[in-house]
SEDRENRO-689296 format. One record per residue (C-alpha): residue in one letter; x, y, z. Coordinates in pm, whole numbers, padded with zeros to 5 digits, always signed. Each point is the difference from the previous one (the first is absolute). Layout:
AXYZ;...
//
This chain:
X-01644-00303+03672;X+00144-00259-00185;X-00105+00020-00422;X-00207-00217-00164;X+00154-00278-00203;X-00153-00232-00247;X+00047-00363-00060;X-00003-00145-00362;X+00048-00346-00085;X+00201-00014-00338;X+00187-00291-00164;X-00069-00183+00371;X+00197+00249+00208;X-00133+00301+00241;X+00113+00321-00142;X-00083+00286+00279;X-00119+00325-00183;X+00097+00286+00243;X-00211+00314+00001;X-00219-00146-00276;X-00279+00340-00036;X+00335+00251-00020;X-00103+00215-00304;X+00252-00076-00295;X-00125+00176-00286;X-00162+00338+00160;X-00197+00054-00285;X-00223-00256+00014;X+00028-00157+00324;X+00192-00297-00104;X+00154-00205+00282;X+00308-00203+00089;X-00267-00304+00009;X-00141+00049-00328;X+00379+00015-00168;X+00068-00295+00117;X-00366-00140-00107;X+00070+00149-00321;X+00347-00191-00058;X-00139-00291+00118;X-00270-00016-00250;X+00248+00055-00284;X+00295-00241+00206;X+00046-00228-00308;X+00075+00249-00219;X+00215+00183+00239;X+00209-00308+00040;X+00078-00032-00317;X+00129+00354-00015;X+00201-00016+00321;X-00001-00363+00136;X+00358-00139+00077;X+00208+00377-00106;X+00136+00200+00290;X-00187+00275+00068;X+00064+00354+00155;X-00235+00128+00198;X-00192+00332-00054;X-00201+00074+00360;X-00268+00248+00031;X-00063-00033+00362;X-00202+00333+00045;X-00189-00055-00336;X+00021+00116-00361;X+00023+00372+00107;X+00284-00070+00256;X+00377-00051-00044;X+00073-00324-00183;X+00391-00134+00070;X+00196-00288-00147;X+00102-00313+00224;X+00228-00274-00235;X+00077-00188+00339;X-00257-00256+00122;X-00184+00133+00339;X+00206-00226+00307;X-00317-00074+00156;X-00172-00180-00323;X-00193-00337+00052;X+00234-00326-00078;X-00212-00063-00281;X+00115+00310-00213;X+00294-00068-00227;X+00303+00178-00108;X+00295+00038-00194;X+00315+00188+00008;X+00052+00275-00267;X+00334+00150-00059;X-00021+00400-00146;X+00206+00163-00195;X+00123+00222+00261;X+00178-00316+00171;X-00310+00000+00261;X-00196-00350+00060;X-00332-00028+00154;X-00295-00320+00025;X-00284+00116-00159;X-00342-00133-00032;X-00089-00296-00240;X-00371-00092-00015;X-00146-00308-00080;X-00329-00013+00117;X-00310+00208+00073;X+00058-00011+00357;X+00352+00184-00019;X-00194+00221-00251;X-00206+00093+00269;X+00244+00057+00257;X+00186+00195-00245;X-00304+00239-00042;X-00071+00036+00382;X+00328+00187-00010;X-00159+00243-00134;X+00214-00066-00375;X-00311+00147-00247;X+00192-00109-00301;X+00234-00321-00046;X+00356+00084-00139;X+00196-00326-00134;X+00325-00074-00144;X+00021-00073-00342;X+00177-00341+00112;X-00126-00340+00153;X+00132-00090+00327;X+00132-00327-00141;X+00243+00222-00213;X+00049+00382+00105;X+00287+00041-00261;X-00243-00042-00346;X-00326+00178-00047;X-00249-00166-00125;X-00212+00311-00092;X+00099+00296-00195;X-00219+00303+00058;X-00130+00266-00170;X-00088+00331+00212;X-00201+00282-00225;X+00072+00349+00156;X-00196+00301-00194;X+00178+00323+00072;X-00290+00282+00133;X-00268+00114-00232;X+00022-00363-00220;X-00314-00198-00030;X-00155-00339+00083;X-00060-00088-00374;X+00356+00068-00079;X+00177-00205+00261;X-00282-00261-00085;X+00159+00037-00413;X+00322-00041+00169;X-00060-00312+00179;X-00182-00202-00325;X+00352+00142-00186;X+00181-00185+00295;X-00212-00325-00106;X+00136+00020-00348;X+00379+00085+00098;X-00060-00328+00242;X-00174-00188-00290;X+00313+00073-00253;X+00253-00137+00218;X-00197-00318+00089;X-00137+00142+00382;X-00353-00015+00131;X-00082+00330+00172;X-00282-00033+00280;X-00120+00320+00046;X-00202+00191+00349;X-00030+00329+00098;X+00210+00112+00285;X-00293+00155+00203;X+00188+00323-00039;X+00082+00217-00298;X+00186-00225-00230;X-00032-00362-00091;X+00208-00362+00002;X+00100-00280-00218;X+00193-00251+00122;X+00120-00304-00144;X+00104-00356+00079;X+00349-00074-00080;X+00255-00323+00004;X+00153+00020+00361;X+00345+00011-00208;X+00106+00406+00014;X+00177+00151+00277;X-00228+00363+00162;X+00280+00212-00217;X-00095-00204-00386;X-00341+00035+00144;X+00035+00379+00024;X+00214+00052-00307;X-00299-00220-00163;X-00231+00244+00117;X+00166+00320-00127;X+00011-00150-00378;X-00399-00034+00059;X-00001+00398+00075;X+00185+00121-00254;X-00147-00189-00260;X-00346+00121+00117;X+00127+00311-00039;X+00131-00053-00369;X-00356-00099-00073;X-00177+00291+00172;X+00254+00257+00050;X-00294+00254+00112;X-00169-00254+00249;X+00262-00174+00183;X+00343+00116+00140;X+00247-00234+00113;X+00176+00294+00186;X+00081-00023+00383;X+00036+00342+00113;X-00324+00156+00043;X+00067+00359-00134;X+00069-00187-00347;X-00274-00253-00037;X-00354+00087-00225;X-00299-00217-00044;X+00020-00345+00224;X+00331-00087+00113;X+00074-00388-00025;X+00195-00050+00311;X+00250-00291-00044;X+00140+00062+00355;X-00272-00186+00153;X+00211-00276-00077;X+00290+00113+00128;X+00097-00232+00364;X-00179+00077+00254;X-00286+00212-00118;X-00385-00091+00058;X-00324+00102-00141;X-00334-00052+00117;X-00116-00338-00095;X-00330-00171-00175;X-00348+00057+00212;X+00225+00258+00240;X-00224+00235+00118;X+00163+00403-00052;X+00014+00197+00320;X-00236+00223-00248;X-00342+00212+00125;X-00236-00298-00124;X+00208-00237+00050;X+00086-00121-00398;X+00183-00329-00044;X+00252-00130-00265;X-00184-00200-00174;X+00103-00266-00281;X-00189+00040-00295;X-00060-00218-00392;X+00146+00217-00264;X-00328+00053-00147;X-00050+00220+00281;X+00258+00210+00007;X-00134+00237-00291;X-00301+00092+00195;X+00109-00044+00386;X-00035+00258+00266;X+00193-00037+00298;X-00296+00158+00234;X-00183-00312-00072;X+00236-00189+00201;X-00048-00022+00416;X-00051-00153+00269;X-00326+00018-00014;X-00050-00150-00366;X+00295-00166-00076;X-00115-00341+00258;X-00341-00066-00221;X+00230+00054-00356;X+00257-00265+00160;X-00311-00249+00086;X-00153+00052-00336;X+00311+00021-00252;X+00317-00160+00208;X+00330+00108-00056;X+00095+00068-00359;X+00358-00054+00149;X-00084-00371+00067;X+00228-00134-00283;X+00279+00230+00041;X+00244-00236+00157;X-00055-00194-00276;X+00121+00284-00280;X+00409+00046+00143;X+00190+00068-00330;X+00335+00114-00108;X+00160+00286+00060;X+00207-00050-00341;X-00130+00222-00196;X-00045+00307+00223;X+00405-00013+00043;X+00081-00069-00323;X-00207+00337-00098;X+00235+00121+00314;X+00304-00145-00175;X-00076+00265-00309;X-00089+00274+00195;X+00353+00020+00163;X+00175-00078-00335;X-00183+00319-00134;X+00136+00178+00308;X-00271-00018+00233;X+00140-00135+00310;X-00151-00056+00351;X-00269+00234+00158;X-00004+00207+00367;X-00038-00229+00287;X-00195+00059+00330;X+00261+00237+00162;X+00063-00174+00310;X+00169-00288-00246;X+00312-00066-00020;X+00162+00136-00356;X-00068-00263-00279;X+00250-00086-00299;X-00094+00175-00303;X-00220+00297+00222;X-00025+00383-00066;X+00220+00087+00306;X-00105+00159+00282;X+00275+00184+00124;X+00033+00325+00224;X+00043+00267-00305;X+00327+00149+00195;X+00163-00366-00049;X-00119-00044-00355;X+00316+00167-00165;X+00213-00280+00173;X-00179-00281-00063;X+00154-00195-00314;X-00316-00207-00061;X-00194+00148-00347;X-00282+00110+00106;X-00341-00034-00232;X-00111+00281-00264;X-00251+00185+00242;X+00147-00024+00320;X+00253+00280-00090;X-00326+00212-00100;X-00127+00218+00253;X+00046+00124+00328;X-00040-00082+00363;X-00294+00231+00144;X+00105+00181+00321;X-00154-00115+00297;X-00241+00183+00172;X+00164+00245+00318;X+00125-00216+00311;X-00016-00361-00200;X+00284-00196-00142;X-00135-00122-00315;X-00266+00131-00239;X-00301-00096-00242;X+00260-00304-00178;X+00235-00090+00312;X+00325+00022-00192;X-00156-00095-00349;X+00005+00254-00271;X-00306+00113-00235;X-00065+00214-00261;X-00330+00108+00181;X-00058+00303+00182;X-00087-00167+00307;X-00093+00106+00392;X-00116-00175+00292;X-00259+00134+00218;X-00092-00219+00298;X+00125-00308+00156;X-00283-00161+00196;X-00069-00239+00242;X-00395-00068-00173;X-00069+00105-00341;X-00282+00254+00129;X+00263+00182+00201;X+00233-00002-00345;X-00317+00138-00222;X-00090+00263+00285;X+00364+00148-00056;X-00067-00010-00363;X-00311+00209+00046;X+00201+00258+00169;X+00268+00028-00265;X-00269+00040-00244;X-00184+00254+00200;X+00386+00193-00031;X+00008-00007-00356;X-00290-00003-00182;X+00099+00096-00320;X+00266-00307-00001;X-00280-00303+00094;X-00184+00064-00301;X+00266-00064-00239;X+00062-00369+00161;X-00166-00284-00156;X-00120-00327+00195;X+00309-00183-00105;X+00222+00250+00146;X-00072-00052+00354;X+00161-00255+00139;X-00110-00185+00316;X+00231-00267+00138;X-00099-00258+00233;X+00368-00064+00162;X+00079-00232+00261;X+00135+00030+00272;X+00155-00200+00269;X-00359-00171+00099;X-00280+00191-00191;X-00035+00237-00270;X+00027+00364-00052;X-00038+00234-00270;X+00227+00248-00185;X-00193+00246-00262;X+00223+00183-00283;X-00141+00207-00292;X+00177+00001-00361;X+00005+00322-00085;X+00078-00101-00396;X-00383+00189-00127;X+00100+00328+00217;X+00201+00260-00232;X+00377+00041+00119;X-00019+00324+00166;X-00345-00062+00188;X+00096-00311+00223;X+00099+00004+00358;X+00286-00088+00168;X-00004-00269+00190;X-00090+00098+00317;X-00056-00158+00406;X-00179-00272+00050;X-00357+00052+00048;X+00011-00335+00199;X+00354-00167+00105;X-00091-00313+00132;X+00308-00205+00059;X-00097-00336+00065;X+00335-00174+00044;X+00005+00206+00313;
//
């Protein structure tokens, strides 16, 4: 029997809506029909956000609770009146992705079963210059709402100091986003390098809130995460709606909100009647792009006091100025300097049977082991449970922050990796690094 499909009329086009009553959001009975009523209702403001960028696509096509995977290339068999553009990556890889322009392609885009929208920082008119630079909050475990909330208004000021407006919303996840408007003058890299100057000054200012730090194992508080801006990296954009139990949304909010704001007040079932009522606070945003000026001059001191570039995403190709990342056997050889703590540490051993370990080929000065690598994150957290259940007199001694939980990806989706610092257990009480409890390999 065939499945029911839907017609909508949007923008003067028929937009088909397959399986329109397939539960999305188990929890409360959500379906694919009312995501797409949802982003329609909101469709101005999600234009704004994502209207004329390329856009990857994020498809949940057996719900929230089923296995999401990435698609950059346009589907073949899309309507005539969809647009594209060709991106180039920096692994030498091109693809046409997705540029929307209009609710109708919004809706389309949603009947794919993408839950959240996931745009370039770039206009299609000009994929070389971002015209956004973007904050991304990330509290380590065990940090709370009302700090990453004192981070964000400290994020404001930074902005403020160097002549940027920040336009603030939560993600609709743990953390929260500012992004601002900028010139169209700055290449993805000055963007980045930008970016990193906003961290660690942030981090001057509160050096017990914020960390600028990239690797996980040595970040406290809310890490600012300047590789967001980095080429080819997406976040979830303004009125998204999280593939989250109830269904939250990132939501763009005044600055006089921020101090009070709760992100469970945000869903798809409230956030509609506070668009109709209040708009979009981001309404004037295009009309705020500033300078980056300032932001690299405060980059230009940092290096002359010796701070050079930060850790890229690792499947980037080495940058000038960049803490290597070398295999530690080759290290001896290599004639480049190398910076002041990458010849601290060691390399953890990898668990028996696997090639690398808890840092790839990075050294640390943690005490670090990896315990599962998952295809879902409950499969990950049930192999956690057992190692805990082998040594209980270890587990006790963790704190939140020393659990780390990585969503990876993969070739198409995610998967996750979970590794415990073992830096609060005394010397001669913590365990070697042992099997697996789950080895998922998902480049298999």
């Amino acid at each position: 029997m065939p499945s029911r499909r839907e017609i909508l009329d949007v923008a003067g086009r028929d937009v088909p809506i397959t399986n329109p009553d397939k539960v999305f959001f188990p929890s409360s009975g959500r379906t694919k029909l009312d995501l797409v009523r949802y982003y329609l209702a909101v469709s101005d403001g999600v234009l704004r956000a994502v209207g004329g960028r390329p856009m990857a696509l994020k498809r949940y096509v057996n719900g929230v609770d089923g296995e999401a995977f990435y698609q950059k290339r346009a589907p073949q068999n899309r309507p005539p009146w969809v647009e594209t553009v060709e991106l180039k990556f920096p692994s030498g890889r091109s693809a046409h992705e997705i540029v929307l322009t209009d609710a109708a392609q919004l809706a389309w885009v949603v009947n794919l079963g993408c839950v959240d929208l996931h745009p370039h920082p770039v206009r299609a008119s000009d994929l070389g210059h971002p015209d956004e630079l973007r904050v991304d909050l990330d509290p380590v475990p065990g940090v709370g709402w009302p700090e990453i909330r004192q981070v964000a208004l400290l994020i404001r000021e930074v902005l403020a100091d160097v002549g940027l407006t920040g336009w603030p919303k939560t993600s609709g996840s743990r953390g929260f986003h500012v992004y601002c408007r900028i010139e169209q003058r700055w290449t993805f890299t000055e963007v980045r390098r930008a970016a990193v100057a906003l961290a660690r000054e942030v981090e001057r200012r509160a050096p017990d809130l914020a960390t600028s730090k990239w690797w996980k194992e040595e970040r406290h508080g809310v890490f600012v995460d300047y590789n967001q801006n980095a080429k080819d990296r997406t976040t979830a954009s303004a009125w998204s709606i999280r593939p989250t139990p109830d269904a939250r949304v990132s939501t763009p909010l005044r600055w006089d909100e921020v101090p009070d704001c709760d992100p469970a007040a945000f869903t798809i079932d409230t956030v509609p009647d506070r668009y109709a009522q209040l708009g979009d606070p981001w309404q004037d945003m295009d009309a705020s792009a500033g300078s980056l000026t300032g932001l690299l001059e405060l980059a230009e001191r940092d290096a002359e006091n010796g701070l050079g570039d930060a850790p890229w995403p690792p499947h980037f190709a080495k940058q000038r100025g960049e803490p290597r990342r070398v295999q530690p056997s080759k290290r001896k050889a290599d004639p480049e300097p190398a910076a002041e703590d990458d010849e601290a540490g060691t390399v953890p051993p990898p668990a028996p049977g696997k090639s690398s370990g808890p840092t790839g080929r990075r050294r640390t000065t943690m005490p670090l082991i990896e315990i599962a690598r998952a295809r879902t994150k409950d499969e990950a957290m049930a192999g956690l449970e057992r190692w805990k259940q082998r040594h209980p007199g270890v587990w006790p001694q963790l704190e939140p922050a020393d659990v780390l939980v990585d969503s990876m990806r993969g070739r198409s989706s995610t998967w996750t990796r979970i590794r415990l610092n073992l830096q609060h257990v005394p010397a001669d009480e913590r365990p070697d690094q042992e099997p697996l409890e789950v080895d998922y390999d998902p480049f298999a």
